[in-house]
C-alpha positions as CSV (number, residue, x, y, z in Angstrom):
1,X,0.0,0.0,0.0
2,X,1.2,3.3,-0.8
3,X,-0.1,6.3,1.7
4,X,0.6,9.6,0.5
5,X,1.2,11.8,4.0
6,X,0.8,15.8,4.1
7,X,3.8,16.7,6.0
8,X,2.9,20.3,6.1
9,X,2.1,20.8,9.8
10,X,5.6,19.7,10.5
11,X,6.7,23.3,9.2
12,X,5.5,24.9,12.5
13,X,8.2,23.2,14.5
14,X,5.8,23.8,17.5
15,X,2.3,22.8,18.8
16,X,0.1,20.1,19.6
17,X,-0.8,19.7,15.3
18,X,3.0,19.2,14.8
19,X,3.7,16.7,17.6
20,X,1.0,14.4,16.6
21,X,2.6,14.8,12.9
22,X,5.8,13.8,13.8
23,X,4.9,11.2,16.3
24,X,2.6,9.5,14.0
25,X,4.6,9.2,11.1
26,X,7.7,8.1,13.0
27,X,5.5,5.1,14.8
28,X,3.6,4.3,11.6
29,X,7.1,3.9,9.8
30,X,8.5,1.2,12.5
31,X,5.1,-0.4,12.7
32,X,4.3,-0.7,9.3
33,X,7.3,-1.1,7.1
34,X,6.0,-3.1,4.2
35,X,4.0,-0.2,3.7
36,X,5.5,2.7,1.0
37,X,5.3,6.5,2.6
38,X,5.3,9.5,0.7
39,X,5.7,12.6,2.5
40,X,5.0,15.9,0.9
41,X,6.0,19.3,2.5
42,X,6.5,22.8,0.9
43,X,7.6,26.1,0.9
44,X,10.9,27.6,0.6
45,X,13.2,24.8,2.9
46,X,12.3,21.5,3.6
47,X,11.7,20.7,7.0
48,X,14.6,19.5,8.7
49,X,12.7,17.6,11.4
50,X,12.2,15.3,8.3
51,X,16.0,13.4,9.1
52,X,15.4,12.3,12.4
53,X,11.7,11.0,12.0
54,X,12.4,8.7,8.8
55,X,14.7,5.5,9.5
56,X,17.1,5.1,6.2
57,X,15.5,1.5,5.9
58,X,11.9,2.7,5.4
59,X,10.5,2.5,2.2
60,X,9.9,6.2,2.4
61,X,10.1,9.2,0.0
62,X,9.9,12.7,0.4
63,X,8.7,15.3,-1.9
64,X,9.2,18.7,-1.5
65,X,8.3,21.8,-3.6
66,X,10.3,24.8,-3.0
67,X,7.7,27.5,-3.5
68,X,6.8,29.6,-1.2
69,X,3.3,28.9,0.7
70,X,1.4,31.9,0.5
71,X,1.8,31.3,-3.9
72,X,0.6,27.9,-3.5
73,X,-1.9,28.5,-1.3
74,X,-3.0,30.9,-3.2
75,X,-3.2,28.6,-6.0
76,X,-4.7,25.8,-4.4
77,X,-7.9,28.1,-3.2
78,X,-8.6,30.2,-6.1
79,X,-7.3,27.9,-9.1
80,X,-7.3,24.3,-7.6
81,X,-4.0,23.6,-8.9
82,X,-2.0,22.1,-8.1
83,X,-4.3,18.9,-7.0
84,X,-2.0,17.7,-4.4
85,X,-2.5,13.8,-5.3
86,X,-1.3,14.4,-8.6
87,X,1.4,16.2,-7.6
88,X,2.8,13.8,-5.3
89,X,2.3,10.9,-7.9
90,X,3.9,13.3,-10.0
91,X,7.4,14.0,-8.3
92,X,7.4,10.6,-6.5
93,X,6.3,8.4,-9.5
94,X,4.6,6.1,-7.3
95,X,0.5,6.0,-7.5
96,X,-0.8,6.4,-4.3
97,X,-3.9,4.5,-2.1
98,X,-4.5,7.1,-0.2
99,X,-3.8,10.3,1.0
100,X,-3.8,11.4,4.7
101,X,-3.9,14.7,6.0
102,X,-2.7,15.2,9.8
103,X,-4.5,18.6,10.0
104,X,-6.9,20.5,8.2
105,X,-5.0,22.2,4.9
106,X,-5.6,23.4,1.5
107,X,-6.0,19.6,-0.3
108,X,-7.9,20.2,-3.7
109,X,-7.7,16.6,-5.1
110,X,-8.4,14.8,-8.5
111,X,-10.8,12.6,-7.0
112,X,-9.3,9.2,-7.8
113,X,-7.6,9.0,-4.3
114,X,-9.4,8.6,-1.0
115,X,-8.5,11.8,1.5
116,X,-8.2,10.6,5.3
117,X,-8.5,13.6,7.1
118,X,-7.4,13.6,11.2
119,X,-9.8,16.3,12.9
120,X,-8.5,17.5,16.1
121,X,-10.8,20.1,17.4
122,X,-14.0,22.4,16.6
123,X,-12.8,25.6,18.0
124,X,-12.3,27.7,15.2
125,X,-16.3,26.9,14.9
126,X,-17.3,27.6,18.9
127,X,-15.8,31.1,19.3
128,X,-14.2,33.1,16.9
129,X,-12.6,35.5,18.9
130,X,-10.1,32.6,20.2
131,X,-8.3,33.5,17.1
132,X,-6.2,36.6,15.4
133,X,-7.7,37.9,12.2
134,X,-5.1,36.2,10.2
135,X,-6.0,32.6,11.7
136,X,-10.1,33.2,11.3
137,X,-8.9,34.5,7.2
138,X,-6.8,30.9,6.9
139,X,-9.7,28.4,8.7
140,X,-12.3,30.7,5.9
141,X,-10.2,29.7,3.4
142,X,-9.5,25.9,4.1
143,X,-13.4,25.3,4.3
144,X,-13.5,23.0,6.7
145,X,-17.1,22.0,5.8
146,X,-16.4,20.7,2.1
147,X,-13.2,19.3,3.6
148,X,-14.8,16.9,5.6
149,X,-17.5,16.2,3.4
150,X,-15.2,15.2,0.9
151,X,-13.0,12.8,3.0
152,X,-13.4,8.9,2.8
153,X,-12.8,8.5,6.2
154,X,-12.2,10.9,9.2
155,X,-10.0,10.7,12.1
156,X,-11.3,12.4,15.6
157,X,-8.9,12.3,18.3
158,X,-11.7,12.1,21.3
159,X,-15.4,11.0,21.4
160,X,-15.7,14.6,22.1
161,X,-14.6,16.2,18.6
162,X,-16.8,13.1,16.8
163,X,-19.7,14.7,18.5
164,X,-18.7,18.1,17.5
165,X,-18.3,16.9,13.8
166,X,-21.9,15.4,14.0
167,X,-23.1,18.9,15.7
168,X,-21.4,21.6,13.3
169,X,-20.8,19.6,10.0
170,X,-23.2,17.3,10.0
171,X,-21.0,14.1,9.6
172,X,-22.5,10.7,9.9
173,X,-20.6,8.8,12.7
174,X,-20.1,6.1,10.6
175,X,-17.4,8.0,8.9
176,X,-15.7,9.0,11.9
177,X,-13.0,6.8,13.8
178,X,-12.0,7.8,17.4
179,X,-8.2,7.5,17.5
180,X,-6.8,9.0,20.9
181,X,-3.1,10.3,20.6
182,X,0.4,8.7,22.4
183,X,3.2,10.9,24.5
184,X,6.6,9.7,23.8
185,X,9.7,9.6,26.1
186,X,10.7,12.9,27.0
187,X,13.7,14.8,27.3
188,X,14.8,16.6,29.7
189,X,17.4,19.3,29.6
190,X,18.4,20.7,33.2
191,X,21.3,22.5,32.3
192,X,19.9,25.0,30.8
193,X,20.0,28.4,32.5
194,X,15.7,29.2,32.2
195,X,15.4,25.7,34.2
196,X,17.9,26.7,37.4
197,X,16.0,29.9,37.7
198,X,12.7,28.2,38.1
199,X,11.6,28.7,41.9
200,X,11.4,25.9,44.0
201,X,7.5,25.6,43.9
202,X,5.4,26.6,40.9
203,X,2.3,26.1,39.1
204,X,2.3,25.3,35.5
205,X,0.9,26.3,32.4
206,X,1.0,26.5,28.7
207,X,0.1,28.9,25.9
208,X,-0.4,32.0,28.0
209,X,-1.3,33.9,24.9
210,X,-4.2,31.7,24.0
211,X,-7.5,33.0,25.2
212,X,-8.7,29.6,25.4
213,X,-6.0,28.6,27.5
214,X,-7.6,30.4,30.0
215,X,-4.7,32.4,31.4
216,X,-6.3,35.3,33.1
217,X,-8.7,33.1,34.9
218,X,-5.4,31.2,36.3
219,X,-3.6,34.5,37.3
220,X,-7.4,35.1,39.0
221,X,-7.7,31.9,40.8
222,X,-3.9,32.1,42.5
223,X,-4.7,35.4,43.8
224,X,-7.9,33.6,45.4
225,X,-5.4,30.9,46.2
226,X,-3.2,33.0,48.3
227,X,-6.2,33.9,50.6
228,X,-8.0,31.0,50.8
229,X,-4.5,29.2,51.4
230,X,-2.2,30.9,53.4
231,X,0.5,28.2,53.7
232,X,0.7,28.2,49.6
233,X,1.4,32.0,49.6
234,X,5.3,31.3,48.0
235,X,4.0,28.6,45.5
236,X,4.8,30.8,42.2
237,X,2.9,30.4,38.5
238,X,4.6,30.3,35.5
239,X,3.0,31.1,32.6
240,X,4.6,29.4,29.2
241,X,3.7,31.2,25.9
242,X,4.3,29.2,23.2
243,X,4.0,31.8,20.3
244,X,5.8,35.5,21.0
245,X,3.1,37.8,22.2
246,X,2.7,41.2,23.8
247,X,0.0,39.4,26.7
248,X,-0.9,43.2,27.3
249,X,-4.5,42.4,29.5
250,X,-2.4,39.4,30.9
251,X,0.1,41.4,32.5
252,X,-1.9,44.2,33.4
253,X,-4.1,41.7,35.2
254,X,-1.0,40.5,37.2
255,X,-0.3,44.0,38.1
256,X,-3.9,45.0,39.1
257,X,-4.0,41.6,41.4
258,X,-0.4,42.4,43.2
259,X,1.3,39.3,41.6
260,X,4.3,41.0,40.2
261,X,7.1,38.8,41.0
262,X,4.6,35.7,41.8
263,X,3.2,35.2,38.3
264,X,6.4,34.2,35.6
265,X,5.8,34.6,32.0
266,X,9.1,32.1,29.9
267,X,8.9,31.1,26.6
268,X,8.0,30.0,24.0
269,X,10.0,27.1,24.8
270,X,12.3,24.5,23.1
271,X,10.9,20.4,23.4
272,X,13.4,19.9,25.7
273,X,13.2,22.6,27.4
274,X,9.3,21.9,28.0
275,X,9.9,18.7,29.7
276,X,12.4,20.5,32.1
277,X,9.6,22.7,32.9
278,X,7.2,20.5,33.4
279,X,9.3,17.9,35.6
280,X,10.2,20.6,38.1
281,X,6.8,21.8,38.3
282,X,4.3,21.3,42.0
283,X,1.4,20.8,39.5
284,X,0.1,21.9,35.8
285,X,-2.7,23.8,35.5
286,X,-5.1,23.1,32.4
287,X,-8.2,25.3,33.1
288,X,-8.7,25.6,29.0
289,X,-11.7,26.6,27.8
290,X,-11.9,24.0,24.8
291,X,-9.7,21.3,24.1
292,X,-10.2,18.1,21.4
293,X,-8.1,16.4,23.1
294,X,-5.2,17.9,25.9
295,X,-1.7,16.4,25.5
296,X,-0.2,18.7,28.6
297,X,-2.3,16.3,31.6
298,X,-0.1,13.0,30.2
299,X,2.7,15.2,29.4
300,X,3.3,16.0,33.0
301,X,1.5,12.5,34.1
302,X,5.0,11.0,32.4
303,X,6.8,13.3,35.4
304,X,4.5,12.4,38.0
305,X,3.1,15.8,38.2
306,X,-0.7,16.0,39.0
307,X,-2.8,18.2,37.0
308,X,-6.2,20.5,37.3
309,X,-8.5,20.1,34.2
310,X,-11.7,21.9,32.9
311,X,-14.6,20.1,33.3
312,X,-15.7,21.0,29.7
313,X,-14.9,19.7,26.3
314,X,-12.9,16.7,25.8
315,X,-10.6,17.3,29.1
316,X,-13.3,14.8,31.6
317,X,-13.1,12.5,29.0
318,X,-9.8,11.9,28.4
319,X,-7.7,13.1,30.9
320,X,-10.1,13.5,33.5
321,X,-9.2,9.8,35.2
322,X,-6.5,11.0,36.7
323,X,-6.5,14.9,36.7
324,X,-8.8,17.0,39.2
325,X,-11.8,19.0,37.3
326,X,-12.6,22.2,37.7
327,X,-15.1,24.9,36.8
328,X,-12.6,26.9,34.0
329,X,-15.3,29.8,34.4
330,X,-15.1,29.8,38.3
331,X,-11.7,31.5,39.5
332,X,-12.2,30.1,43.1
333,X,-13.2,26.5,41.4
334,X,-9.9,26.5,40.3
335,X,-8.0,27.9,43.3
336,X,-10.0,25.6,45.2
337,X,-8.4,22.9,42.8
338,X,-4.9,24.3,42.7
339,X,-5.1,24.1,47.0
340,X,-6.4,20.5,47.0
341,X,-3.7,19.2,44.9
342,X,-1.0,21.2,46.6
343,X,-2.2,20.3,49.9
344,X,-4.3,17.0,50.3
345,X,-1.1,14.0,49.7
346,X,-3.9,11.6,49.3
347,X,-5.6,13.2,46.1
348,X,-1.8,14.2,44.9
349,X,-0.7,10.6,45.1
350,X,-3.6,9.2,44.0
351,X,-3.7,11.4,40.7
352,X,0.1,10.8,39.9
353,X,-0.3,7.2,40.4
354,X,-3.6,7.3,37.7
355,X,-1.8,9.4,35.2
356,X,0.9,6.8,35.2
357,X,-1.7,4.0,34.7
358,X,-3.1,6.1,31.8
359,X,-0.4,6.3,29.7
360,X,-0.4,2.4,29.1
361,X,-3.8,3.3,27.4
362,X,-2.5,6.1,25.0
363,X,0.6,5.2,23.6
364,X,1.7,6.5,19.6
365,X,2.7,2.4,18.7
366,X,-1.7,2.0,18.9
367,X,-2.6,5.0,17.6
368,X,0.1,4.0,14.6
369,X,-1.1,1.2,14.4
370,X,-5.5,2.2,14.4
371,X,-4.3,4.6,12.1
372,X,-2.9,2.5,9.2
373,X,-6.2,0.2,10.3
374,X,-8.2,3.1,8.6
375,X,-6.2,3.8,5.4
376,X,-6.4,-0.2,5.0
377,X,-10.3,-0.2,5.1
378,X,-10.3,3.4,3.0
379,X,-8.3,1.4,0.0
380,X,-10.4,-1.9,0.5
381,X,-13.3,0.4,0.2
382,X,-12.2,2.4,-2.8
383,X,-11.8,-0.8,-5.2
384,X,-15.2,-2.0,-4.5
């Protein structure tokens, strides 16, 4: 079988899209060898993240057109050209069965080969605001509707998102398969000069610059903290952004609630870097408003470090075994959460000895592995 793989997310070096596309690939490759891979990726340098994902033994090609995104882009929405199975077939000479796309992207096809489409979340659908001008302008353009309806089969990573595909594209479920995503080994760098200033205690969290991260309700519900829990009053937060912003209302928030000093903003950080982070953390804090799935909750399980969740979205579902819920719209919910889990060692332990137990459940060798499952049944389908 040949699967032809849109490698594109792998350009943005950073995020939850990108980790599941490198991930993925790699375990599909070691589980699946006597299956051919083509990997297409654009723009003006191919991804260099490409080497250490693709074993030299794989029967595994990589196709790369050096032109720059926004012109293709361009091409692909207003002209439908280049259709991207052709052009794969084209520059790899190898006809493909399939064609999976990690992420929603521009994909005009011929229509002889099946699209499998992963779907990680429906936020862009929920609450525009979420997002900058420029991200609303790119999700208008990828039309996520006709995307879908066009796939053969579709990937959600949680019951959740399946639901949400049902509720604002109106997908049967019978085209949907749940596939949950893996954490890998991580690495840890603790020489680094960001880790030996952390403080000794700290709360965690990730993409400050987010709205749906939920930030400013955090920086809120530590200020609660502090009062309702006296003995936590030198446990610091750290606020990770992962994309360079200005967090303007962010910090002015820490300024207007006294927390200069108590509330850290680093980043965005290396993958290394992040594990160093998260190991030396007290606890991380996940009080998002929306997630499909959540990859920070097993991230830190793999540390032993106990998380706080939303009780919304996907978050009770999968992560919610072993994290502690809370109201992401209540500030004192979650300082009521952050207290419990920094205080009460019989919840703690309890939670880091569940997360441990949960990462036997979500590993990226069976998500590999249901993965290829569906582009088998796609091509048995497509030849009846």
């Amino acid at each position: 079988m040949t699967i032809g793989i849109d490698a594109r997310p792998l350009l943005e070096n950073r995020g939850g899209v990108a980790e599941y596309t490198r991930h993925l690939i790699a375990a599909m490759i070691s589980r699946a060898p006597e299956h051919e891979y083509v990997l297409y990726t654009s723009g003006r340098c191919r991804p260099s993240i490409l080497e250490s994902i693709i074993p030299t033994h794989a029967s595994c090609q990589v196709v790369h057109v050096s032109i720059p995104n926004k012109f293709l882009n361009a091409s692909m929405v207003f002209i439908g050209r280049p259709q991207l199975d052709r052009l794969i077939e084209m520059r790899s000479g190898r006809r493909l069965d399939c064609l999976w796309c990690p992420n929603g992207n521009f994909v005009p096809l011929s229509g002889r080969t099946p699209l499998v489409i992963t779907f990680h979340d429906a936020s862009f659908a929920i609450e525009a605001s979420w997002f900058s001008r420029r991200q609303r302008l790119w999700h208008r353009l990828v039309n996520f509707p006709k995307l879908v309806g066009g796939a053969a089969a579709i990937i959600a990573v949680s019951e959740k998102t399946k639901e949400d595909l049902r509720t604002f594209f109106c997908v049967q479920s019978q085209r949907v398969t749940v596939i949950g995503l893996g954490t890998a080994e991580p690495d840890a760098n603790s020489g680094d000069e960001l880790v030996r200033d952390l403080p000794k205690k700290f709360i965690l969290s990730f993409g400050a610059e987010n709205p749906r991260k939920n930030a400013e309700c955090l920086v809120d519900a530590v200020y609660r903290m502090r009062s309702l829990y006296p003995s936590l009053r030198d446990v610091r937060l750290v606020l990770v952004q992962t994309e360079n912003a200005s967090l303007r209302r962010l910090k002015h928030l820490i300024r207007l609630r006294g927390l200069q000093g108590f509330c850290l903003i680093r980043g965005p950080l290396s993958s290394s870097l992040r594990s160093a982070f998260i190991s030396r953390a007290s606890l991380l804090a996940y009080p998002s408003l929306y997630e499909g799935f959540g990859l920070p909750p097993f991230e830190a399980a793999r540390f032993g470090v106990p998380s706080i969740v939303s009780s919304v979205a996907s978050l009770p579902e999968t992560s919610g075994d072993f994290s502690l819920l809370v109201n992401p719209y209540d500030s004192t919910s979650v300082a009521r959460g952050l207290g419990t889990l920094l205080l009460d060692q019989r919840v703690r332990q309890r939670a880091i000895a569940r997360g441990r137990d949960a990462l036997n459940s979500f590993t990226w060798d069976a998500a590999a592995a249901a993965t290829i499952s569906v582009f088998e049944r796609t091509q048995s389908h497509s030849r009846i």
